[in-house]
mmCIF entry with sequence, helices, sheets and N, C-alpha, C, O atoms, coordinates in Angstrom:
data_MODEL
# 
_entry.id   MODEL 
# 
_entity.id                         1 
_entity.type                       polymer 
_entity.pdbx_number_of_molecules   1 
# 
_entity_poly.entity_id                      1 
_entity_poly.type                           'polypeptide(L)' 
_entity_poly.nstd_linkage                   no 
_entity_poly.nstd_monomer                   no 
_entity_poly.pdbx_seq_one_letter_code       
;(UNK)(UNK)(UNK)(UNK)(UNK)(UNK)(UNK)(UNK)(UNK)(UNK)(UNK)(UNK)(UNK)(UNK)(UNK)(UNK)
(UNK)(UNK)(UNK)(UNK)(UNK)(UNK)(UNK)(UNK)(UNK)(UNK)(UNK)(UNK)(UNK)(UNK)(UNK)(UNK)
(UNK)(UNK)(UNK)(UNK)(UNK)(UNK)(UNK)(UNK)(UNK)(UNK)(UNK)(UNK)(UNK)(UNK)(UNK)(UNK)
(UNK)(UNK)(UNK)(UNK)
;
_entity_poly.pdbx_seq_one_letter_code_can   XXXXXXXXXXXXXXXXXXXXXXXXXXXXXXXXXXXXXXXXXXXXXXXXXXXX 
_entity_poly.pdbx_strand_id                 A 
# 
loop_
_entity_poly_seq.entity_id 
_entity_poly_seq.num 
_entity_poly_seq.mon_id 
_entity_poly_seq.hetero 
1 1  UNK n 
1 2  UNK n 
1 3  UNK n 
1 4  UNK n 
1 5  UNK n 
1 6  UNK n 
1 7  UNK n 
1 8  UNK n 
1 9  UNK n 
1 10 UNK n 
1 11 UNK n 
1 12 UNK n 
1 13 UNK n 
1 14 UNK n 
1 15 UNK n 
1 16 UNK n 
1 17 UNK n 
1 18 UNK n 
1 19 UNK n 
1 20 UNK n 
1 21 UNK n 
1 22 UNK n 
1 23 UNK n 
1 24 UNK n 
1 25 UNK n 
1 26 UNK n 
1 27 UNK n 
1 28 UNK n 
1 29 UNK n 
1 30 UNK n 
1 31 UNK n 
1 32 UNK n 
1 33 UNK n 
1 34 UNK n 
1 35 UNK n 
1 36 UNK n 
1 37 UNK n 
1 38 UNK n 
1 39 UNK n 
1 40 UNK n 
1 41 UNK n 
1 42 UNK n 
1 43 UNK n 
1 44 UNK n 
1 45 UNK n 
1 46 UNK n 
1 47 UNK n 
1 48 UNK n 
1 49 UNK n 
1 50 UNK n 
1 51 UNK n 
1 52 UNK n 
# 
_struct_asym.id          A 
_struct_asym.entity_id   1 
# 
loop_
_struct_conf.conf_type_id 
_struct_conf.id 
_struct_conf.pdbx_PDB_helix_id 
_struct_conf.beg_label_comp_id 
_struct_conf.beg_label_asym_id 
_struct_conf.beg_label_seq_id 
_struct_conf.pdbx_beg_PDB_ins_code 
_struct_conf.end_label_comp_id 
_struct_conf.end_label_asym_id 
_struct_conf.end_label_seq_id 
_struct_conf.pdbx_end_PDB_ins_code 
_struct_conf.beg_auth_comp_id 
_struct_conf.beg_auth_asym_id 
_struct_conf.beg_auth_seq_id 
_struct_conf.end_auth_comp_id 
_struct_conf.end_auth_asym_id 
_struct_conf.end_auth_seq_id 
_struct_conf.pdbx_PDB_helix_class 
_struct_conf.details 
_struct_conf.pdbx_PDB_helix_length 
HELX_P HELX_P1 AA1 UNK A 23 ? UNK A 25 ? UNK A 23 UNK A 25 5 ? 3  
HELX_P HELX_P2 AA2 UNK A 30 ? UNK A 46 ? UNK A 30 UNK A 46 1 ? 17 
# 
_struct_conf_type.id          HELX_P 
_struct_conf_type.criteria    ? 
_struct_conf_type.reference   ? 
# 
_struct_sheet.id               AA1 
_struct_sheet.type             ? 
_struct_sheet.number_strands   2 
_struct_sheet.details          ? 
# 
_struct_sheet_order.sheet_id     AA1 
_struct_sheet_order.range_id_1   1 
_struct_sheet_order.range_id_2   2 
_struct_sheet_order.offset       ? 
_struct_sheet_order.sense        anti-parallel 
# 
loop_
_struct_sheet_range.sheet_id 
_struct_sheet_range.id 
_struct_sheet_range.beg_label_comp_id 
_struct_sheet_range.beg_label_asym_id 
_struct_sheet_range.beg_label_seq_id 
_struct_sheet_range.pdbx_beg_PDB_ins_code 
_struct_sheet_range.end_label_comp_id 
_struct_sheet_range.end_label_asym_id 
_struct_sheet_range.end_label_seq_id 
_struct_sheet_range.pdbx_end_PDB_ins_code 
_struct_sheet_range.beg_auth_comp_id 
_struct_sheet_range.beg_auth_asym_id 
_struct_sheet_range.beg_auth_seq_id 
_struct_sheet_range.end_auth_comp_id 
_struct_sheet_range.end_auth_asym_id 
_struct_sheet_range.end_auth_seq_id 
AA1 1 UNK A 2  ? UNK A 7  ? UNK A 2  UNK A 7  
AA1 2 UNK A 13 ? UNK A 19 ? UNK A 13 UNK A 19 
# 
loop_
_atom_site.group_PDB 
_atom_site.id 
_atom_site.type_symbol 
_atom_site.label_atom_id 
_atom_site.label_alt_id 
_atom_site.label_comp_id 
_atom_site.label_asym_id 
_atom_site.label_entity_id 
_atom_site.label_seq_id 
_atom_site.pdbx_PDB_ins_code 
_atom_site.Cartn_x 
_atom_site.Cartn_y 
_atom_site.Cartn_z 
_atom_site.occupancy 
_atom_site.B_iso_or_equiv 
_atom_site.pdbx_formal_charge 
_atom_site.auth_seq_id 
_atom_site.auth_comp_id 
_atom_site.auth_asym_id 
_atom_site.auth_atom_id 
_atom_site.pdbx_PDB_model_num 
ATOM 1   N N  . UNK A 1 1  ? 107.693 111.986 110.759 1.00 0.00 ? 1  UNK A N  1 
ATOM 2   C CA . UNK A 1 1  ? 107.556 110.732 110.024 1.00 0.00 ? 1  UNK A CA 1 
ATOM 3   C C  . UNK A 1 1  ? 106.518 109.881 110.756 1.00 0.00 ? 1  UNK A C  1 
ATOM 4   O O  . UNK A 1 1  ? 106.393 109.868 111.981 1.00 0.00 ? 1  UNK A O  1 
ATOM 5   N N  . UNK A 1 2  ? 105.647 109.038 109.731 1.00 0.00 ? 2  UNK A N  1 
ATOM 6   C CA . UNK A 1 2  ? 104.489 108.539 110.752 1.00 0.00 ? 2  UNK A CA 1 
ATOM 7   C C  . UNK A 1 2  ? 104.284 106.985 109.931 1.00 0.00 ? 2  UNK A C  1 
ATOM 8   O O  . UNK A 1 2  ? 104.812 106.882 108.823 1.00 0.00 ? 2  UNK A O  1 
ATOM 9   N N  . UNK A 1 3  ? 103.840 106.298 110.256 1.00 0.00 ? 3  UNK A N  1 
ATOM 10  C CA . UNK A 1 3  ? 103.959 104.906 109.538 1.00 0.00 ? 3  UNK A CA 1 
ATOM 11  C C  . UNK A 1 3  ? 102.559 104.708 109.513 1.00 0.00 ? 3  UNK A C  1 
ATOM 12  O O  . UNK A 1 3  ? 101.784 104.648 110.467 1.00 0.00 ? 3  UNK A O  1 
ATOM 13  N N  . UNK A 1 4  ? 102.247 104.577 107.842 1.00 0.00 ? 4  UNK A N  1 
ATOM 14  C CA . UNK A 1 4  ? 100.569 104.130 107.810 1.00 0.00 ? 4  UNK A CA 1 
ATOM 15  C C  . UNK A 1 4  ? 100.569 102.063 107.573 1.00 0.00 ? 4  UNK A C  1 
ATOM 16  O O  . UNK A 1 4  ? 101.457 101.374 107.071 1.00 0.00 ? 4  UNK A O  1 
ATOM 17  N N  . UNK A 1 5  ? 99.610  101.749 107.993 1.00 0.00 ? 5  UNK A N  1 
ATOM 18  C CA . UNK A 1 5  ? 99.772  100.313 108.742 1.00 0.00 ? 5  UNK A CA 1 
ATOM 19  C C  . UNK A 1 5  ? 97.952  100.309 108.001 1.00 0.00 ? 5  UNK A C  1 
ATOM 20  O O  . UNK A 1 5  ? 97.013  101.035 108.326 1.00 0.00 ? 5  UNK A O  1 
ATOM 21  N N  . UNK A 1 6  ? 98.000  99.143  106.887 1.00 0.00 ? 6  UNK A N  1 
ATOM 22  C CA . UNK A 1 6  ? 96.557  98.299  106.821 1.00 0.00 ? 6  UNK A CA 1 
ATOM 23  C C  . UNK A 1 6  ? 96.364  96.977  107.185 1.00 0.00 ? 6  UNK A C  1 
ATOM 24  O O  . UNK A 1 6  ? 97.136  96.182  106.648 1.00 0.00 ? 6  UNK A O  1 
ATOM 25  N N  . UNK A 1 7  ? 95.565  96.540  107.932 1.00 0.00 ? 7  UNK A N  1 
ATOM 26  C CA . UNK A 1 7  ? 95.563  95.193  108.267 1.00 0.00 ? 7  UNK A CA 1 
ATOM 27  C C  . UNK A 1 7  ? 94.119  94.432  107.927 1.00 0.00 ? 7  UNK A C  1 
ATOM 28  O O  . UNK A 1 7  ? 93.068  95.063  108.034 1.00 0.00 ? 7  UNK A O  1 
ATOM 29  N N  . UNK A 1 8  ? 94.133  93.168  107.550 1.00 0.00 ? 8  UNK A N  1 
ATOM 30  C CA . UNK A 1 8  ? 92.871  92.829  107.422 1.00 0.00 ? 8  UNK A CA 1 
ATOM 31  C C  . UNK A 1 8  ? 92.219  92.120  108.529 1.00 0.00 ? 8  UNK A C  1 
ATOM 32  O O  . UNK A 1 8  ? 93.049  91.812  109.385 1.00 0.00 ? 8  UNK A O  1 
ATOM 33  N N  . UNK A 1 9  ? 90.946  91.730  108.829 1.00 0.00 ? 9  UNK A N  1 
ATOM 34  C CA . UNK A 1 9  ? 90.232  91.161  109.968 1.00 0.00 ? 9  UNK A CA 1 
ATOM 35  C C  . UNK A 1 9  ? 91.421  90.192  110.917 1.00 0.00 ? 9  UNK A C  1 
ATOM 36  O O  . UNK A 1 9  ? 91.453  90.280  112.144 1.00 0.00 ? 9  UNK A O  1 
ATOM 37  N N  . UNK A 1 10 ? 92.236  89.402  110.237 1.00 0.00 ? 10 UNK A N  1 
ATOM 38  C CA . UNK A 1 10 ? 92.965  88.471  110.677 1.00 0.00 ? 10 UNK A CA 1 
ATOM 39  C C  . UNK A 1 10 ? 94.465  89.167  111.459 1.00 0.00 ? 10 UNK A C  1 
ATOM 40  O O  . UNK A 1 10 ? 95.407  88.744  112.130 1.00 0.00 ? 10 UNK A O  1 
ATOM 41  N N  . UNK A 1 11 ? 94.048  90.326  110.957 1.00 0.00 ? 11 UNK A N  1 
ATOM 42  C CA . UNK A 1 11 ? 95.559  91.082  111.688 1.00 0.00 ? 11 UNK A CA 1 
ATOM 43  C C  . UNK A 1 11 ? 96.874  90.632  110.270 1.00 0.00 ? 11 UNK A C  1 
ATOM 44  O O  . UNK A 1 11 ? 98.040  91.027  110.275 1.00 0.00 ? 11 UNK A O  1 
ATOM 45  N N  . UNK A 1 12 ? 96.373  89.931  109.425 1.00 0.00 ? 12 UNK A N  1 
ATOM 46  C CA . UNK A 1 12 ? 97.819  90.565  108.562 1.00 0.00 ? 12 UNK A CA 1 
ATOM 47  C C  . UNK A 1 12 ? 98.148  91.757  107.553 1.00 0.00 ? 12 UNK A C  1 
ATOM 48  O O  . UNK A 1 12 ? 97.206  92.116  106.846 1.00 0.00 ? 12 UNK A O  1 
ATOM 49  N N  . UNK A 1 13 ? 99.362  92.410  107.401 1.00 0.00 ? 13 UNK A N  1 
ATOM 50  C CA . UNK A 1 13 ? 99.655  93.452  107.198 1.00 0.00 ? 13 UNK A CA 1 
ATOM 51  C C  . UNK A 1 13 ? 99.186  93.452  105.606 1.00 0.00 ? 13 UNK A C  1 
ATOM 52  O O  . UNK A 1 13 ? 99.639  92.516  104.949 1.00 0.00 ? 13 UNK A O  1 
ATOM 53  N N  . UNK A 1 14 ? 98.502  94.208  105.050 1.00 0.00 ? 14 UNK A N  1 
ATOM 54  C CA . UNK A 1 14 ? 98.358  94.732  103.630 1.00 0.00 ? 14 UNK A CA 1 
ATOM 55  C C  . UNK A 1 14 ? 98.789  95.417  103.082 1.00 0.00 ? 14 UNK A C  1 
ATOM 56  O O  . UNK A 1 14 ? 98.825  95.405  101.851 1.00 0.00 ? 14 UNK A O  1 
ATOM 57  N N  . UNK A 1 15 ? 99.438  96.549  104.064 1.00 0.00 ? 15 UNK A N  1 
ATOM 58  C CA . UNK A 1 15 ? 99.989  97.614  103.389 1.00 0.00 ? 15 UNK A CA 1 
ATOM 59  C C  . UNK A 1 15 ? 100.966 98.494  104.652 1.00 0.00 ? 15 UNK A C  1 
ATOM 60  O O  . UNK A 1 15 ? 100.342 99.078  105.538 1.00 0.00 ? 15 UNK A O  1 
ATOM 61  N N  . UNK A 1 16 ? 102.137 98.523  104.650 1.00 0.00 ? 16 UNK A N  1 
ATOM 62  C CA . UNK A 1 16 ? 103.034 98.574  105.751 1.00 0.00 ? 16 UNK A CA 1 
ATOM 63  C C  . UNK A 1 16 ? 104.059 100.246 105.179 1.00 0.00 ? 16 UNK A C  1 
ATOM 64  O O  . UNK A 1 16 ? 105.028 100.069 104.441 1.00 0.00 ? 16 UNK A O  1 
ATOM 65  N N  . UNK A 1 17 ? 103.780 101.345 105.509 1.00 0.00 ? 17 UNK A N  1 
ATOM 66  C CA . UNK A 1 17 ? 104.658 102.548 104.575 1.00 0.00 ? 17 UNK A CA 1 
ATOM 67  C C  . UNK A 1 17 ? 104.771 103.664 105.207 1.00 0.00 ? 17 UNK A C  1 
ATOM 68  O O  . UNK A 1 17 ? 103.792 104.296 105.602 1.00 0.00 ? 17 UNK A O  1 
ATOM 69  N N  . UNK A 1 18 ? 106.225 104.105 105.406 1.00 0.00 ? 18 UNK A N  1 
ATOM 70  C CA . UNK A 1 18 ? 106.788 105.474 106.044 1.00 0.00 ? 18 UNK A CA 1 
ATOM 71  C C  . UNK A 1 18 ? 105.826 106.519 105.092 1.00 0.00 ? 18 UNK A C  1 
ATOM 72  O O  . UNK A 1 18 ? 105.540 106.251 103.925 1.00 0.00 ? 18 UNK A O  1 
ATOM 73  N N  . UNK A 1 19 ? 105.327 107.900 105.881 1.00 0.00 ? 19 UNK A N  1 
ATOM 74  C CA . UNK A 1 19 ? 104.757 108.917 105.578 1.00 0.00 ? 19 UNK A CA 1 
ATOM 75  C C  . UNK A 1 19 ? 105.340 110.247 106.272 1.00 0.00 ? 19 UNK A C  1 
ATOM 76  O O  . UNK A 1 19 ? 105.906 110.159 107.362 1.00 0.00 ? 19 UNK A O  1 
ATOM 77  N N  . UNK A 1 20 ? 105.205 111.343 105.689 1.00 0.00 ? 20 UNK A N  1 
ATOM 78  C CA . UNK A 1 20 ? 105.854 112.385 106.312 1.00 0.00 ? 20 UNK A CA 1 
ATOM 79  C C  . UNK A 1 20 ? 104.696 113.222 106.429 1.00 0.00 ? 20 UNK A C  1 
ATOM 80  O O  . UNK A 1 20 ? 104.218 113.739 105.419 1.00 0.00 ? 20 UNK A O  1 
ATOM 81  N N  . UNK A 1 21 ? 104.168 113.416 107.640 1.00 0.00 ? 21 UNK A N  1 
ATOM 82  C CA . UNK A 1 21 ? 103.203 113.925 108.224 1.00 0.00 ? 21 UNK A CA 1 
ATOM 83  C C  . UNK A 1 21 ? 102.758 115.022 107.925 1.00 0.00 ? 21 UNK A C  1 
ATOM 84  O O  . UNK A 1 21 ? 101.591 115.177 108.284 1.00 0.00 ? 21 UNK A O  1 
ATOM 85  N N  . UNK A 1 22 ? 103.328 116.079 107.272 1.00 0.00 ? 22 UNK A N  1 
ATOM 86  C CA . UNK A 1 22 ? 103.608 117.599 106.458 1.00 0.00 ? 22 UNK A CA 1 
ATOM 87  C C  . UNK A 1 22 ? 102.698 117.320 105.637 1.00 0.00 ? 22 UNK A C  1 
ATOM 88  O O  . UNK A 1 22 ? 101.555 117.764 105.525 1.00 0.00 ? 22 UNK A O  1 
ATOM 89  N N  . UNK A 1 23 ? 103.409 116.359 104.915 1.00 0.00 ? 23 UNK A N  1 
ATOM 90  C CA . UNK A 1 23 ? 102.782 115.642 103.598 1.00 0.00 ? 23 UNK A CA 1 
ATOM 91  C C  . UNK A 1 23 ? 101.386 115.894 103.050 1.00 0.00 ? 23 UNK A C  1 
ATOM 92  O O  . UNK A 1 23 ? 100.913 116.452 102.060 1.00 0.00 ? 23 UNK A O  1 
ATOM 93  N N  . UNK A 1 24 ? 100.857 115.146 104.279 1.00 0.00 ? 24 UNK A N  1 
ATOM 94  C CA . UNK A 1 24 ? 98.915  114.598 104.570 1.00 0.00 ? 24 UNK A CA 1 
ATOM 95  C C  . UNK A 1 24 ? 98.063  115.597 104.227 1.00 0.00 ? 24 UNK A C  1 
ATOM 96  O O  . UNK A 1 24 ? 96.989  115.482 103.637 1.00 0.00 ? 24 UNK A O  1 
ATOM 97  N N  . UNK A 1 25 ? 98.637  116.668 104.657 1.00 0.00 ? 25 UNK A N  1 
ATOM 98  C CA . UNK A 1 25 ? 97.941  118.085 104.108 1.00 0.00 ? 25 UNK A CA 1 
ATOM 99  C C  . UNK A 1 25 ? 97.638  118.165 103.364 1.00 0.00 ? 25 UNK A C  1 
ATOM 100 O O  . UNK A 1 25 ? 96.462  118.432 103.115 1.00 0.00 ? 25 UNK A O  1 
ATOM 101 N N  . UNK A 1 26 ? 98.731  117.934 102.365 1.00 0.00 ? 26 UNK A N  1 
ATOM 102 C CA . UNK A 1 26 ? 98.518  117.773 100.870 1.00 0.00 ? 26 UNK A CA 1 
ATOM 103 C C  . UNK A 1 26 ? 97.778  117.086 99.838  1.00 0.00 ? 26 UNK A C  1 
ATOM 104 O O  . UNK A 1 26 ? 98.276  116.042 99.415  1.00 0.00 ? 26 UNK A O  1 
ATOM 105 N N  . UNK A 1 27 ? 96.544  117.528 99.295  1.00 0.00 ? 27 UNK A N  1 
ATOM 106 C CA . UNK A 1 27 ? 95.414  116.534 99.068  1.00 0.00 ? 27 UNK A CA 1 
ATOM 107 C C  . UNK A 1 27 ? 95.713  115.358 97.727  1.00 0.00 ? 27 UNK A C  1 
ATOM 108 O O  . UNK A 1 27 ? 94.928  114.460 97.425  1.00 0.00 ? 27 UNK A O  1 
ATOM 109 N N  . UNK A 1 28 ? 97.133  115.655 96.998  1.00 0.00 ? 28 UNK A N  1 
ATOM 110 C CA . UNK A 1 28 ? 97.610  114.619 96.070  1.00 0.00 ? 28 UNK A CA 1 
ATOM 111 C C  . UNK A 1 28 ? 98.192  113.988 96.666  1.00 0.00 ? 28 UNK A C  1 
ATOM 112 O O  . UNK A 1 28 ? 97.956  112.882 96.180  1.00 0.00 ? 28 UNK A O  1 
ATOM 113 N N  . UNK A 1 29 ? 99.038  113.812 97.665  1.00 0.00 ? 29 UNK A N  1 
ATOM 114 C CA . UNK A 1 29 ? 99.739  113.159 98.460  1.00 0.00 ? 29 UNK A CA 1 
ATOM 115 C C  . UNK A 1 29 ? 98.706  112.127 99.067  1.00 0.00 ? 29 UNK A C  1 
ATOM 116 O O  . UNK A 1 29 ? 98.798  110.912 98.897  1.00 0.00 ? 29 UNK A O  1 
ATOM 117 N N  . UNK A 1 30 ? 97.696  112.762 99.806  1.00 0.00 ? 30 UNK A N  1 
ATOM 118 C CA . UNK A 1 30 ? 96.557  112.033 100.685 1.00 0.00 ? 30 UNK A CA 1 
ATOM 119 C C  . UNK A 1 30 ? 95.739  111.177 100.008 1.00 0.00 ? 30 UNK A C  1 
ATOM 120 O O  . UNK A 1 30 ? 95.135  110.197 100.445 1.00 0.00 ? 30 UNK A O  1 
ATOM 121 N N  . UNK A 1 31 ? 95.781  111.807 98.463  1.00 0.00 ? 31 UNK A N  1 
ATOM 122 C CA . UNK A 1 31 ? 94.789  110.567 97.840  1.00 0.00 ? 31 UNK A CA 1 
ATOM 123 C C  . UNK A 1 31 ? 95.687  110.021 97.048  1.00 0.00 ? 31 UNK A C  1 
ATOM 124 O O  . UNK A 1 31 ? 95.009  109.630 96.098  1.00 0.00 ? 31 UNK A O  1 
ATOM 125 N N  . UNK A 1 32 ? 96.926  109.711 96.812  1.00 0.00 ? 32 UNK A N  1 
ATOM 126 C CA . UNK A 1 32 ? 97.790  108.299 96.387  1.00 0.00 ? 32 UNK A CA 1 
ATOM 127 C C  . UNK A 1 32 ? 97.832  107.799 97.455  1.00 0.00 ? 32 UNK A C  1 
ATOM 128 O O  . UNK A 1 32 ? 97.716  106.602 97.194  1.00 0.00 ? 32 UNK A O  1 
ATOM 129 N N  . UNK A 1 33 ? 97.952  107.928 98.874  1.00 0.00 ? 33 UNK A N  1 
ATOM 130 C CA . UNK A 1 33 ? 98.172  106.856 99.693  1.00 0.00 ? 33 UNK A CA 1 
ATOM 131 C C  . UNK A 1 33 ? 96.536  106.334 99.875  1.00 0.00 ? 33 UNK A C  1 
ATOM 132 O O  . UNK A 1 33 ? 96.342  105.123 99.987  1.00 0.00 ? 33 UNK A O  1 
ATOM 133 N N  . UNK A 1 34 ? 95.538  107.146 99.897  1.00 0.00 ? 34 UNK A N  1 
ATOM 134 C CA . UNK A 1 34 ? 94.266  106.444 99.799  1.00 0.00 ? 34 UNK A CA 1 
ATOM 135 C C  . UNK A 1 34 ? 94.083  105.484 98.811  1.00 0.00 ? 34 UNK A C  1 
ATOM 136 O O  . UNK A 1 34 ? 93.376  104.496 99.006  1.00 0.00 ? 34 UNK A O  1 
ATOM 137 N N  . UNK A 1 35 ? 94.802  105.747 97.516  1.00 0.00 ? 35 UNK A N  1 
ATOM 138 C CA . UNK A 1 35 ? 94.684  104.545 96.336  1.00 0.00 ? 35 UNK A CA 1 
ATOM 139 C C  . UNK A 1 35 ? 95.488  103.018 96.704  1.00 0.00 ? 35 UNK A C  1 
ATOM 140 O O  . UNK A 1 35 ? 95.185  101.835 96.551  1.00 0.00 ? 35 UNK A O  1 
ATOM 141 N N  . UNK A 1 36 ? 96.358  103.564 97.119  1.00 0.00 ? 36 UNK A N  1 
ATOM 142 C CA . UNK A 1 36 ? 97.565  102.600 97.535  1.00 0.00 ? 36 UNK A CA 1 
ATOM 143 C C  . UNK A 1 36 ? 97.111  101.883 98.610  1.00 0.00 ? 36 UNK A C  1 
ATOM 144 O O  . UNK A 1 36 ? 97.627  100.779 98.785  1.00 0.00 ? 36 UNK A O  1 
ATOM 145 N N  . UNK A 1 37 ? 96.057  102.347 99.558  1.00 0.00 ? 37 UNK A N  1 
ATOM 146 C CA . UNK A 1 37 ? 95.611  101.532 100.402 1.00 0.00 ? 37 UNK A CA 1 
ATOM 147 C C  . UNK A 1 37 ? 94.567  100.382 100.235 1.00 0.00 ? 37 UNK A C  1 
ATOM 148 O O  . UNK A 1 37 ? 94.497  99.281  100.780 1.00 0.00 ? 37 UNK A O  1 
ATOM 149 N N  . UNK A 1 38 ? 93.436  101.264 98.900  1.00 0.00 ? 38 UNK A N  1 
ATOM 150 C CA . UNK A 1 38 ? 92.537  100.931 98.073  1.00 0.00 ? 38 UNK A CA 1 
ATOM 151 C C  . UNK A 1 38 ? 93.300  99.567  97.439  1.00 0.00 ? 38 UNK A C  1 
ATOM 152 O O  . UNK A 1 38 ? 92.610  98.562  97.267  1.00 0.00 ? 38 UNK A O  1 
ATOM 153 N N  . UNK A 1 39 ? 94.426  99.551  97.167  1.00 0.00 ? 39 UNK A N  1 
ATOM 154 C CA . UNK A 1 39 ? 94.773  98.420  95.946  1.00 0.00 ? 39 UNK A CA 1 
ATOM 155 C C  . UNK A 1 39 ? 95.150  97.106  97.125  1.00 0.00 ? 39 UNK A C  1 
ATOM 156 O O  . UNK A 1 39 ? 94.780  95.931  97.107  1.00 0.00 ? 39 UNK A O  1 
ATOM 157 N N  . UNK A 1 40 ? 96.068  97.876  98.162  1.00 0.00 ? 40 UNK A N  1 
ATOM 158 C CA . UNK A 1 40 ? 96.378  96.454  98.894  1.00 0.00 ? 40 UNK A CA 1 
ATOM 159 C C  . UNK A 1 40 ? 95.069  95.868  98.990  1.00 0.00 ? 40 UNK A C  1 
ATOM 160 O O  . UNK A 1 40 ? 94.994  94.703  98.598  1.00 0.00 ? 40 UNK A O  1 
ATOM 161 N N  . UNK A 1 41 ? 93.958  96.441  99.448  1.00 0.00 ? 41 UNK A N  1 
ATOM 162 C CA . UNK A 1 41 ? 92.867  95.923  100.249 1.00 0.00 ? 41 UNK A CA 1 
ATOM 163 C C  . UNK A 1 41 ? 92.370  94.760  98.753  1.00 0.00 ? 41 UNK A C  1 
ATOM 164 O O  . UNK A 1 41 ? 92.188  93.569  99.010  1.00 0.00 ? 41 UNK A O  1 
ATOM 165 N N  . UNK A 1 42 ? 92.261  95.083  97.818  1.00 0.00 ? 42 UNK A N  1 
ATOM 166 C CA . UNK A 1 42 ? 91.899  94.598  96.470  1.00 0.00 ? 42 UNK A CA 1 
ATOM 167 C C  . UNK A 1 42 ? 92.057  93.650  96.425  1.00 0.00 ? 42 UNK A C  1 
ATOM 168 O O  . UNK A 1 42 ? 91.248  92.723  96.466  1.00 0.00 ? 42 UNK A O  1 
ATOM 169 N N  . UNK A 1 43 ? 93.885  93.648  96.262  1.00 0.00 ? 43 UNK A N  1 
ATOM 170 C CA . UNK A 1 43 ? 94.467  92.453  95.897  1.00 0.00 ? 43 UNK A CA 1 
ATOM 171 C C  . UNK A 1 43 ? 94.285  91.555  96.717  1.00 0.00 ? 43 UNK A C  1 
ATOM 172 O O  . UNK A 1 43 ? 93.952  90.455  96.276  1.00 0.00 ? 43 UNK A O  1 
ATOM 173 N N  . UNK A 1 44 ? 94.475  91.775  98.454  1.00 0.00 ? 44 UNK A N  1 
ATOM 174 C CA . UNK A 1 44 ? 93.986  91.014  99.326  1.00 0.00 ? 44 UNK A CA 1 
ATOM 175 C C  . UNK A 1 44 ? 92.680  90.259  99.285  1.00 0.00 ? 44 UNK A C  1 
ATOM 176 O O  . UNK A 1 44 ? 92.675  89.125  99.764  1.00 0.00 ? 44 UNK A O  1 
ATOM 177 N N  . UNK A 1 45 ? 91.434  90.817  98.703  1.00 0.00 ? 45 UNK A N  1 
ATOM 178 C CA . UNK A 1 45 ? 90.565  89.964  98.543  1.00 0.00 ? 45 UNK A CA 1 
ATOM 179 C C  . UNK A 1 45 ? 90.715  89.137  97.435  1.00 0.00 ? 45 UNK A C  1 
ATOM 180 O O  . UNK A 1 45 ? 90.180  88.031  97.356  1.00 0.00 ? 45 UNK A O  1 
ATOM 181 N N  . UNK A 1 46 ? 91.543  89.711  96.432  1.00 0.00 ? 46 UNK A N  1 
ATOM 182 C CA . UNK A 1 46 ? 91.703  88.596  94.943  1.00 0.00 ? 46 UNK A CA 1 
ATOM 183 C C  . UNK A 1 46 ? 91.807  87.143  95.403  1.00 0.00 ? 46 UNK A C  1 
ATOM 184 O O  . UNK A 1 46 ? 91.156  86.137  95.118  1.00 0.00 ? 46 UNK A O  1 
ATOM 185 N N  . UNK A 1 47 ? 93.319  87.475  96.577  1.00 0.00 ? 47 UNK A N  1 
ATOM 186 C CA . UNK A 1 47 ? 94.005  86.332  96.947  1.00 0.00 ? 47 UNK A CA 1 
ATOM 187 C C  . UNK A 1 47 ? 93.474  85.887  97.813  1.00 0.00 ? 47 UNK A C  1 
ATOM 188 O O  . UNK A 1 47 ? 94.349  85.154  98.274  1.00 0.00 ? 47 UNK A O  1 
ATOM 189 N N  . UNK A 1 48 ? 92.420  85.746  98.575  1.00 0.00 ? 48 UNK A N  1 
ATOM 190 C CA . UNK A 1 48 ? 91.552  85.444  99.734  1.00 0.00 ? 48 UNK A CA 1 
ATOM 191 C C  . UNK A 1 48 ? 90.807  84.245  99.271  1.00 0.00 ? 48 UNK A C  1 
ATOM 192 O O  . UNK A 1 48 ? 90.181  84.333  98.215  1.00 0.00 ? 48 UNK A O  1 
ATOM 193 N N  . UNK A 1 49 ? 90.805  83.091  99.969  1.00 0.00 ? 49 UNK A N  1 
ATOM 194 C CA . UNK A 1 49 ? 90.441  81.717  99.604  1.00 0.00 ? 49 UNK A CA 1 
ATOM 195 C C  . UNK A 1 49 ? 89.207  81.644  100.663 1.00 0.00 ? 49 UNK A C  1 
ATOM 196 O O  . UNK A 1 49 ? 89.293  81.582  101.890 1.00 0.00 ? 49 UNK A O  1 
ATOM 197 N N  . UNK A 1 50 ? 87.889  81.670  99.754  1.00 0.00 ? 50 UNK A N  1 
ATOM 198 C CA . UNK A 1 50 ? 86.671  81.087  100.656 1.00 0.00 ? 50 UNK A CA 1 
ATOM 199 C C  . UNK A 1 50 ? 86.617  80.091  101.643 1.00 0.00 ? 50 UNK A C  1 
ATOM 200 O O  . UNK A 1 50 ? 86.861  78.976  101.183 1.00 0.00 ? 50 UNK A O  1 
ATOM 201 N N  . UNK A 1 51 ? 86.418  80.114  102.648 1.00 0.00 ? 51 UNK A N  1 
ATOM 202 C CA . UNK A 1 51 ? 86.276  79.124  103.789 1.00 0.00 ? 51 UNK A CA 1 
ATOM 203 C C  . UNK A 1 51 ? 84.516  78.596  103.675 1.00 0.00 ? 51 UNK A C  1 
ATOM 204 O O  . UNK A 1 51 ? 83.465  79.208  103.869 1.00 0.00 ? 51 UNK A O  1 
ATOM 205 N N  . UNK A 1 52 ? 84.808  77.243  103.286 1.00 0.00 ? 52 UNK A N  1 
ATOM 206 C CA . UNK A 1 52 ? 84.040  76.134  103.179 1.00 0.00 ? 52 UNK A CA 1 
ATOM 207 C C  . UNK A 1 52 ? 83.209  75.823  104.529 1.00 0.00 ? 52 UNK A C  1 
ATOM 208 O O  . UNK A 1 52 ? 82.465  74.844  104.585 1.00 0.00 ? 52 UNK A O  1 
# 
């Protein structure tokens, strides 16, 4: 079991999720968590307020 962890420049968590390392091998497995990482990062900029 391995814990994938996204954080943005500021160090807060985007995307925080147990993985089973077997798994990763597996190239459908590897690219939903690549999407899933893809979306936190997204939404994080949606919600990201320009500094003036």
């Amino acid at each position: 079991m391995a814990r994938l962890v996204v954080k943005n420049e500021q160090g807060d968590e985007l995307l925080n999720e147990r993985v089973v390392c077997k798994t990763l091998g597996d190239e459908r497995t590897s690219l939903q968590l690549l999407e899933r990482m893809v979306r936190a990062i997204e939404e994080a900029e949606k919600e990201r307020v320009p500094v003036a």
